[in-house]
C-alpha positions as CSV (number, residue, x, y, z in Angstrom):
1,X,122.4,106.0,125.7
2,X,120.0,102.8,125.7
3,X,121.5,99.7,127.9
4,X,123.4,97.1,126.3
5,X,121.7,93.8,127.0
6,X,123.9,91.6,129.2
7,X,126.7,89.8,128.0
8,X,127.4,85.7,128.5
9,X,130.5,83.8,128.3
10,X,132.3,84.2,125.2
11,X,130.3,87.6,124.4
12,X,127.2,86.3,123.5
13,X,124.0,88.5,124.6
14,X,121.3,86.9,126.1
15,X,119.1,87.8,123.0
16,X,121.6,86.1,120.4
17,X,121.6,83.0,122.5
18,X,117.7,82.7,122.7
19,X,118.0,83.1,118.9
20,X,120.6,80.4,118.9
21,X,118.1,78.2,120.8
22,X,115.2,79.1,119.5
23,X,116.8,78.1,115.6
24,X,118.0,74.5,117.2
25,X,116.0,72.3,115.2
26,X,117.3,68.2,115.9
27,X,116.7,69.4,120.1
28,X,113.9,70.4,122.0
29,X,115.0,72.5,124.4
30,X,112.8,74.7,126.3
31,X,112.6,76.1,129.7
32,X,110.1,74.9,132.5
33,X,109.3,76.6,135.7
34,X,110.0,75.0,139.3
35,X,106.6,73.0,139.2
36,X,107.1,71.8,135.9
37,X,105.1,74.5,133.3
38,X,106.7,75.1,130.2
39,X,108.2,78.8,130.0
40,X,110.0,78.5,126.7
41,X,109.7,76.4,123.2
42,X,112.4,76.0,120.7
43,X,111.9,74.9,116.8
44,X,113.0,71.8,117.7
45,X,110.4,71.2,120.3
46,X,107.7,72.1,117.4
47,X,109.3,70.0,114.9
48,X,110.1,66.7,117.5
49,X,106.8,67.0,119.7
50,X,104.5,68.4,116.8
51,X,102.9,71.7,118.9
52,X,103.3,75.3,118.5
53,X,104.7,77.2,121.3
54,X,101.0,78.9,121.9
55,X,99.9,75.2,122.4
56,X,102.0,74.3,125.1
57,X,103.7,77.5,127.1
58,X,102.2,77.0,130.7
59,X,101.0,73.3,130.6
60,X,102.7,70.8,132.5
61,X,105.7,68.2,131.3
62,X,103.8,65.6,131.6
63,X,101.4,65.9,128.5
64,X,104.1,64.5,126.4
65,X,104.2,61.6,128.9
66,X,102.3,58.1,127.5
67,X,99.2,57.9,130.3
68,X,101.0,54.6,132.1
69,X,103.8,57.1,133.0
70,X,101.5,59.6,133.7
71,X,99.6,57.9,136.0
72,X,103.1,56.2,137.6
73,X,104.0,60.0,137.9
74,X,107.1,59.9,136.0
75,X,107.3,63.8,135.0
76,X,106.4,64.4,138.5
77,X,109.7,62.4,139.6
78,X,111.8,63.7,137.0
79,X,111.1,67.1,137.9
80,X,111.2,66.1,142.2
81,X,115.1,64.5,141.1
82,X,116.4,67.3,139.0
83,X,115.5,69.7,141.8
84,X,117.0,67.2,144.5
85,X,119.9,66.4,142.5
86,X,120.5,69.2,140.0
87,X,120.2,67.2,137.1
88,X,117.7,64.2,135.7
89,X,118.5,61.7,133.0
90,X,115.4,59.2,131.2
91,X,115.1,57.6,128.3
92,X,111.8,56.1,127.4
93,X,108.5,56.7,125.1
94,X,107.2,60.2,125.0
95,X,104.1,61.2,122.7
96,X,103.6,63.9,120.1
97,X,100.6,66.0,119.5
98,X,99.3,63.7,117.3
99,X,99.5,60.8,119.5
100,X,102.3,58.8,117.6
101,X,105.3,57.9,120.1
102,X,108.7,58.2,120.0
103,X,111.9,57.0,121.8
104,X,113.1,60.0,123.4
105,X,116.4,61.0,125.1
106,X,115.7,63.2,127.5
107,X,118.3,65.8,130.4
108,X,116.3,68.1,132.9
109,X,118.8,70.6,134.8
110,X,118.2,73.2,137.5
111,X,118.9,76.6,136.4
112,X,119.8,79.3,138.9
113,X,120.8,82.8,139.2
114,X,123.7,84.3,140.3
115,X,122.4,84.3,143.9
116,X,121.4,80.8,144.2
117,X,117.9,80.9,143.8
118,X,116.1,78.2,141.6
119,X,115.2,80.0,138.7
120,X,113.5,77.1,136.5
121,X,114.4,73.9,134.8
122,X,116.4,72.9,131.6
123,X,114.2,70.9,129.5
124,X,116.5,69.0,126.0
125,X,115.3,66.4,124.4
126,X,116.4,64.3,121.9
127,X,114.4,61.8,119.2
128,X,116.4,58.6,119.3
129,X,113.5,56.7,117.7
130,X,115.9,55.5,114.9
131,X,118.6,54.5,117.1
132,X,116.2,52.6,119.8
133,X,114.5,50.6,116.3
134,X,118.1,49.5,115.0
135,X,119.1,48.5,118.8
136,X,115.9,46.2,119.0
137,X,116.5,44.9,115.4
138,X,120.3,44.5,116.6
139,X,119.3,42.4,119.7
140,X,116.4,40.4,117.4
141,X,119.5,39.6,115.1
142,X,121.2,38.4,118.3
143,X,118.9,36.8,119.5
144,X,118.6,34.6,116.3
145,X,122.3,34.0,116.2
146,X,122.5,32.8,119.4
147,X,119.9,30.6,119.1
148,X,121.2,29.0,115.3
149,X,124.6,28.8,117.4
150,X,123.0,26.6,120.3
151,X,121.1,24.5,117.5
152,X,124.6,23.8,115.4
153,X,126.1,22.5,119.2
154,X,122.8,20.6,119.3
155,X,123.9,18.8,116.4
156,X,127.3,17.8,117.7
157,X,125.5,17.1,120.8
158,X,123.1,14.5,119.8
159,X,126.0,12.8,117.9
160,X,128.1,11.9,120.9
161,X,124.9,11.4,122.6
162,X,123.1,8.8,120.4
163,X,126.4,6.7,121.1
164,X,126.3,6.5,124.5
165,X,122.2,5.9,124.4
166,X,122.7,3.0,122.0
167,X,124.9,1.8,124.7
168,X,122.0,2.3,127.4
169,X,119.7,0.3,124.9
170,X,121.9,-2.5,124.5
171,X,122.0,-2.9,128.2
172,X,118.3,-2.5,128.5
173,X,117.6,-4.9,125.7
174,X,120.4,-7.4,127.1
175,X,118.8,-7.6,130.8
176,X,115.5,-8.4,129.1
177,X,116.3,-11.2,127.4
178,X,118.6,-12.7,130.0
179,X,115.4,-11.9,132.3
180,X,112.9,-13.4,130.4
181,X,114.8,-16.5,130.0
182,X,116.3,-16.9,134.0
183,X,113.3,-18.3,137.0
184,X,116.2,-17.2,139.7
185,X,114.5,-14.3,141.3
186,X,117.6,-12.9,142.6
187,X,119.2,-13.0,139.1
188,X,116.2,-11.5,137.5
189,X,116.4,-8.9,140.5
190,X,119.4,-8.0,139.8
191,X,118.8,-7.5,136.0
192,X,116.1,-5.2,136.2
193,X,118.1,-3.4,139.0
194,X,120.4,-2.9,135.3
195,X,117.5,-2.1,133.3
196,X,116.6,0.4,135.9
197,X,119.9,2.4,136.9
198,X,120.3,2.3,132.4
199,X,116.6,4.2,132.6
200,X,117.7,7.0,135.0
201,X,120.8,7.2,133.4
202,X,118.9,7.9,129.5
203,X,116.4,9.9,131.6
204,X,119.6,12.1,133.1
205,X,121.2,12.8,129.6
206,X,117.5,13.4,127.7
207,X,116.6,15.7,130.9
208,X,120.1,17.8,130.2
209,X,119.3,17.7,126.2
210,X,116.1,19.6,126.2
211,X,117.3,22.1,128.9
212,X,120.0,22.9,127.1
213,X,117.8,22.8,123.5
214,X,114.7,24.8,125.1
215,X,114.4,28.2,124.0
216,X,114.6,30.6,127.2
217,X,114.4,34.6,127.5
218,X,117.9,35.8,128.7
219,X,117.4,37.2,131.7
220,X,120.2,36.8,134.5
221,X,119.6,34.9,138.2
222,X,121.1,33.7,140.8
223,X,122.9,29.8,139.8
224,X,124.4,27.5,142.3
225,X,127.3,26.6,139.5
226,X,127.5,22.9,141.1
227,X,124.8,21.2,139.1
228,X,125.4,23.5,136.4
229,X,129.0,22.6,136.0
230,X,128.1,19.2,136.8
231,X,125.3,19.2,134.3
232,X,127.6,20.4,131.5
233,X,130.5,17.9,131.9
234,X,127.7,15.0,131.8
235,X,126.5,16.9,128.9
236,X,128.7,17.7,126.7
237,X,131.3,15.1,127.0
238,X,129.1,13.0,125.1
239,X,130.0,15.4,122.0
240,X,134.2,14.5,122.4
241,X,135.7,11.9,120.4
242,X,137.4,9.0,121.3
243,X,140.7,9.9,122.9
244,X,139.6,13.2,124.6
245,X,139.1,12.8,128.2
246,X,136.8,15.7,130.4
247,X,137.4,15.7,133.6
248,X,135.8,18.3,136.2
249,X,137.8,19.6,139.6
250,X,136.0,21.6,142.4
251,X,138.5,22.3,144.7
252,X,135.3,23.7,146.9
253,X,132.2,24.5,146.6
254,X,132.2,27.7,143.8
255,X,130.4,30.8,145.3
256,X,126.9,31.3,143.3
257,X,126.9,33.9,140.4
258,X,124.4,35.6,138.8
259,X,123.8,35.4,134.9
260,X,121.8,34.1,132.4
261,X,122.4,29.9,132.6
262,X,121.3,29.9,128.5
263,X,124.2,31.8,127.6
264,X,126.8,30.2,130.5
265,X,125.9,27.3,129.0
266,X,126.8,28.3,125.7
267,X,129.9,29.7,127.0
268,X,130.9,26.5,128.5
269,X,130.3,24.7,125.4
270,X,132.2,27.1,123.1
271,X,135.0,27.0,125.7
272,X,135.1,22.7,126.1
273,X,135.1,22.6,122.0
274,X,137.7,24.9,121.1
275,X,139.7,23.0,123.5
276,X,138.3,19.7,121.8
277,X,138.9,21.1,118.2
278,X,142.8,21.8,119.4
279,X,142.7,18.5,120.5
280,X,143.2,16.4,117.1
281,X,145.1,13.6,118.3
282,X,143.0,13.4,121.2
283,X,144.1,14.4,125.0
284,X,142.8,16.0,128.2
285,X,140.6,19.0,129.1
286,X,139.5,19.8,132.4
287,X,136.6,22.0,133.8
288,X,137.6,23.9,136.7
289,X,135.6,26.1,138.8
290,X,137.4,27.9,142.0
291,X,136.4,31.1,144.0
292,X,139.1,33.9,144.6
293,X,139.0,36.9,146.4
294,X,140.6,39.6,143.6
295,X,142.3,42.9,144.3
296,X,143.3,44.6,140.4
297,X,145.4,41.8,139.8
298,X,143.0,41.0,136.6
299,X,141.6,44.0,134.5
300,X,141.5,45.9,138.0
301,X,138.7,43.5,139.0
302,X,137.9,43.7,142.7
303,X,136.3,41.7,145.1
304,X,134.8,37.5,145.9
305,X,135.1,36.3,141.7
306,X,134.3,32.7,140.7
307,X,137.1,31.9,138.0
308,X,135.3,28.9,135.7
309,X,138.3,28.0,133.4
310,X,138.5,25.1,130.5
311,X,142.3,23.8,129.9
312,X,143.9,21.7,127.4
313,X,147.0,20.3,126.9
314,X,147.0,20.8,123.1
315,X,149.2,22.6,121.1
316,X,148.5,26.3,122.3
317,X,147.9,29.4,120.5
318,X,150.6,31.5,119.2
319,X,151.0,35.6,120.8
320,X,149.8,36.7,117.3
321,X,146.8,34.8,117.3
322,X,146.0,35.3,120.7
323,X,145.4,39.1,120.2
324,X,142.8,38.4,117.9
325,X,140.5,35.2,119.1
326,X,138.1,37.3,120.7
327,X,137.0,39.1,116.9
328,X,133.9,38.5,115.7
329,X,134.5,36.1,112.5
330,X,138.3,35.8,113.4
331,X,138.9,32.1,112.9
332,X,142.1,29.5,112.4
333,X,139.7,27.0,111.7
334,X,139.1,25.3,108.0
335,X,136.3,27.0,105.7
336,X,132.9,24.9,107.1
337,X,134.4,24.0,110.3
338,X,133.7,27.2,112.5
339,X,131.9,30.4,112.1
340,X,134.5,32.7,114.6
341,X,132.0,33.7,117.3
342,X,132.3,31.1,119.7
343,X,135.1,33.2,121.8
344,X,133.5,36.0,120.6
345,X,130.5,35.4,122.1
346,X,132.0,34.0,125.3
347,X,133.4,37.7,126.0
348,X,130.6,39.3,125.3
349,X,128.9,37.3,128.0
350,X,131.7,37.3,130.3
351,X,131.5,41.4,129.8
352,X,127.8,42.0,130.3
353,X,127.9,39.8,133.4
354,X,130.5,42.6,134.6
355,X,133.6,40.3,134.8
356,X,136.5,39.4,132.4
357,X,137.9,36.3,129.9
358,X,141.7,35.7,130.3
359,X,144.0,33.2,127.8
360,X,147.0,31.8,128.9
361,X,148.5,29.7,126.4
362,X,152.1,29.2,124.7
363,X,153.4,27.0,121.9
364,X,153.7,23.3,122.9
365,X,152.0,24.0,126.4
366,X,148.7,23.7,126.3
367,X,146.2,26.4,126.6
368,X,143.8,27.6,129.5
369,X,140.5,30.2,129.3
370,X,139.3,30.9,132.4
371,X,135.8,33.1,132.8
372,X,135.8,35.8,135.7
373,X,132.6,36.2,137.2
374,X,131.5,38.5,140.2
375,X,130.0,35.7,143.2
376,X,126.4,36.7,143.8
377,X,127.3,36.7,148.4
């Protein structure tokens, strides 16, 4: 009586699950030997890479590698990891026969027998092309939103600001003439010691204006978050109506952080104008910056956090709509008068930068947001 050919879990023979491999068409998966020469090749290696198995059984991984990984070595160190670790994750361009790319998902395991020994490698591979295009697209999209939302601020900005540079003008313009008219040196002196702390001071807020209006890369770094914070109440207090009084406390010097100043800037100024826009019959909001040592008290959040938080004494924010100011497009605010991603996009930063957003708020008392974010000692 001939052998029956082995059995794996479940019942499956070995030939019915090379069949089932071999017929896997949206996966390559195919087996490579310890130094990295393909063994097997599935339909879905032919169909994703574009050879036939003939074209490819005993050459090396690293054909479908673009020649700037190749000559990095990046198949090599796949491979050296899998066998060191049992397993290798990348994701990243590979190249088809034909010399097109594509965004490729790809797992290499160790395979061994039932002694032990290292028998090969697991190759599977999936084409994420589509996936890695709409993420780009997604992050352009982003990208422009974030930008049309610091432009709209801009607006407010310049608003509050070409008050308080009318102001510097009329004490510019007011020194002169009283200059040009006096022959007492110490009075003239002393007006163009006017004219001069008025320059600084236009030169200070213009400085601020373009930094924060300048179009950066995100890209996260270390901040000291004294000038920043400092920076920002000069900044964007000018956009506050009369009535509406900022005031920044440091209890001690905040621990640096690291994250992108373009969008803690943005998050700062989406934090001070909610709290200005609960503010309609004008009141106080104060900028706060302290560092704390956590241990899971917040969101199991452990370790030196800085906690950056922006209170009002407004009216507060009811339970119901507490749950929801962190939705994209949720908003209490008139038709025209907000777009609902300020908060939103607070927390998203506030997330990427691996910390946390709390409210605290009730009817009648006021309401505080306070940014947890990980100190960069």
């Amino acid at each position: 009586m001939a052998d029956e050919p082995p059995l794996l879990t479940g019942g499956l023979t070995e030939r019915s699950y090379e069949l089932l491999v071999r017929a896997v068409v949206d996966y390559a998966i195919y087996m490579l030997d310890p130094q990295g020469r393909i063994v097997t090749w599935n339909s879905g290696a032919e169909r994703i890479k574009g050879y036939l198995a003939e074209e490819v059984i005993g050459r090396h991984l690293e054909i479908f590698f673009p020649a700037e990984d190749r000559q990095q070595g990046k198949a090599q160190h796949l491979i050296a990891t899998a066998l060191r670790e049992g397993r290798a994750q990348d994701e990243g361009w590979r190249v088809r026969k034909d010399g097109t790319r594509f965004w490729a998902l790809t797992v290499l395991d160790a395979i061994h027998d039932d002694n032990g020994c290292l028998i090969g490698l697991a190759k599977i591979t999936r084409d994420m092309t589509e996936r890695h295009e709409a993420q780009l697209r997604m992050d352009e999209v982003r990208a422009q939103l974030f930008q049309a939302q610091k432009m709209e601020a801009l607006g407010q900005l310049t608003g509050g600001m070409a008050h308080d540079f009318n102001n510097l003008l009329t004490v510019i313009l007011g020194a002169t003439d009283l200059a040009l008219r006096s022959d007492k040196p110490e009075r003239i002196r002393s007006l163009l010691d006017n004219i001069h702390t008025a320059g600084i001071r236009g030169r200070e807020l213009t400085h601020h204006l373009l930094t924060f209006a300048r179009r950066r890369g995100l890209e996260s770094q270390q901040l000291d978050l004294v000038p920043v914070l400092e920076a920002a109440s000069t900044l964007f207090g000018q956009a506050l109506p009369k009535g509406v009084i900022l005031e920044t406390v440091m209890a001690s010097t905040p621990h640096p952080v690291c994250v992108d100043p373009n969008q803690l800037e943005m998050a700062l100024l989406n934090l001070i104008f909610n709290a200005r826009d609960a503010l309609e019959q004008g009141g106080h909001i104060v900028l706060q910056a302290e560092n704390r040592y956590l241990h899971g008290e917040w969101e199991n959040l452990e370790g030196e956090f800085v906690l950056i938080s922006v209170s009002d004494d407004g009216p507060g924010i009811t339970p119901d709509v507490q749950a929801r100011i962190f939705e994209p497009f949720f908003t209490t605010k008139q038709f025209g008068k907000g777009t609902g991603l300020g908060l939103s996009q607070v927390y998203g930063f506030a997330r990427n930068a691996n910390g946390s957003i709390r409210v605290e708020s009730e009817p009648g008392k006021g309401t505080r947001m306070t940014l947890y974010l990980p100190a960069a000692i």
